[in-house]
C-alpha positions in Angstrom: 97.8 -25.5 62.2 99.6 -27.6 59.6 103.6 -27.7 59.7 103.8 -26.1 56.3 102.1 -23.0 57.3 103.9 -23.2 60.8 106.9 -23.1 58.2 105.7 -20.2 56.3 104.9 -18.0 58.8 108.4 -18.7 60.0 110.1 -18.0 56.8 108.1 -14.6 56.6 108.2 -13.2 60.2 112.3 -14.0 59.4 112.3 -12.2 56.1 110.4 -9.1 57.9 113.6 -9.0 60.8 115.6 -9.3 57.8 114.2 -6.6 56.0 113.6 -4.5 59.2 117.5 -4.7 59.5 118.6 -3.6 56.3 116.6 -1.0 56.7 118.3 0.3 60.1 121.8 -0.6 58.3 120.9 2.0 55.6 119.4 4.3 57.6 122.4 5.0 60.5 124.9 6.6 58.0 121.9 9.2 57.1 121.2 9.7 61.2 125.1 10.1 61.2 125.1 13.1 59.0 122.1 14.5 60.2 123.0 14.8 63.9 126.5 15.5 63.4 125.6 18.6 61.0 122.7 19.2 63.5 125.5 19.0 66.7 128.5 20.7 64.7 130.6 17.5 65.0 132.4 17.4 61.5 133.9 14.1 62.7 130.1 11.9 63.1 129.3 13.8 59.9 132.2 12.6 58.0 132.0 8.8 59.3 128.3 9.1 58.0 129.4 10.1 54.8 131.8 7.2 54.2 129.8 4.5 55.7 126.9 5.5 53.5 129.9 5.4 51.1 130.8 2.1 51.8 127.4 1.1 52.1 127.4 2.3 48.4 130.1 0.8 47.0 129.5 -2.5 48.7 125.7 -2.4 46.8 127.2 -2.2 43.3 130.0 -5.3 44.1 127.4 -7.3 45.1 125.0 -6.5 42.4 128.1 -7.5 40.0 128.6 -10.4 41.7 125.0 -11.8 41.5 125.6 -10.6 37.9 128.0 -13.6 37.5 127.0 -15.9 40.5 123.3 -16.1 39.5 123.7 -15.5 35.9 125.4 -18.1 33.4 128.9 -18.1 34.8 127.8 -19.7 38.1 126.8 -22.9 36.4 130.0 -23.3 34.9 131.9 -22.9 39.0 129.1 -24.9 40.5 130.5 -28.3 41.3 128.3 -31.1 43.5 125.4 -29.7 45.2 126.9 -27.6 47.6 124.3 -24.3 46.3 121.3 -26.2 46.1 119.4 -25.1 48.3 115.7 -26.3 46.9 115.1 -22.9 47.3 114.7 -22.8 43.8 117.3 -19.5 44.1 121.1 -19.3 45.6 121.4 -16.0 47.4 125.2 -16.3 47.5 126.4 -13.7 48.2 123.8 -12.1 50.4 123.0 -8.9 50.1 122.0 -8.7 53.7 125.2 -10.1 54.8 127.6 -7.8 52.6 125.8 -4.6 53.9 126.0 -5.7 57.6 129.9 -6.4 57.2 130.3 -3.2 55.4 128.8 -1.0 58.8 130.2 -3.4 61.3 132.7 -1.5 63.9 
């Protein structure tokens, strides 16, 4: 097998944990409520209603922020090549990264 396909299975079996884990980040403030309304325990209830809060609000800034980052403003705060990936995209911030910050304990 050639290196670059060695590469690109990489690069998708990492964007598939990736994925997987965003998914499980959205998904615990919904198991939160669930149980604790299921169990009667108005306190699990209530911290999955403001993670998936947080969860919320930490979307939306980081959809603003790729607004700016991605959009016209980040050429004019880009200095050297500190972004360039070769990517052919910067992914500052991530998306991935913001959510898992916003649920960590």
């Amino acid at each position: 097998m050639a290196a670059g396909a060695l590469v690109a299975n990489a690069v998708s079996m990492s964007s598939n944990i990736r994925n997987g884990g965003l998914v499980g980040m959205a998904a615990l403030p919904v198991f939160n409520v669930f149980l604790g309304s299921l169990r009667g325990a108005p306190k699990f209830r209530e911290t999955g209603l403001l993670s998936g809060e947080a969860l919320v609000n930490s979307l939306a800034v980081d959809e603003a922020l790729s607004l700016f980052w991605n959009g016209t403003g980040h050429a004019y705060w880009r200095r050297g090549k500190f972004f360039d990936s070769g990517l052919g995209n910067s992914s500052f911030p991530s998306l991935h990264s913001t959510l898992a910050w916003t649920v960590a304990p």
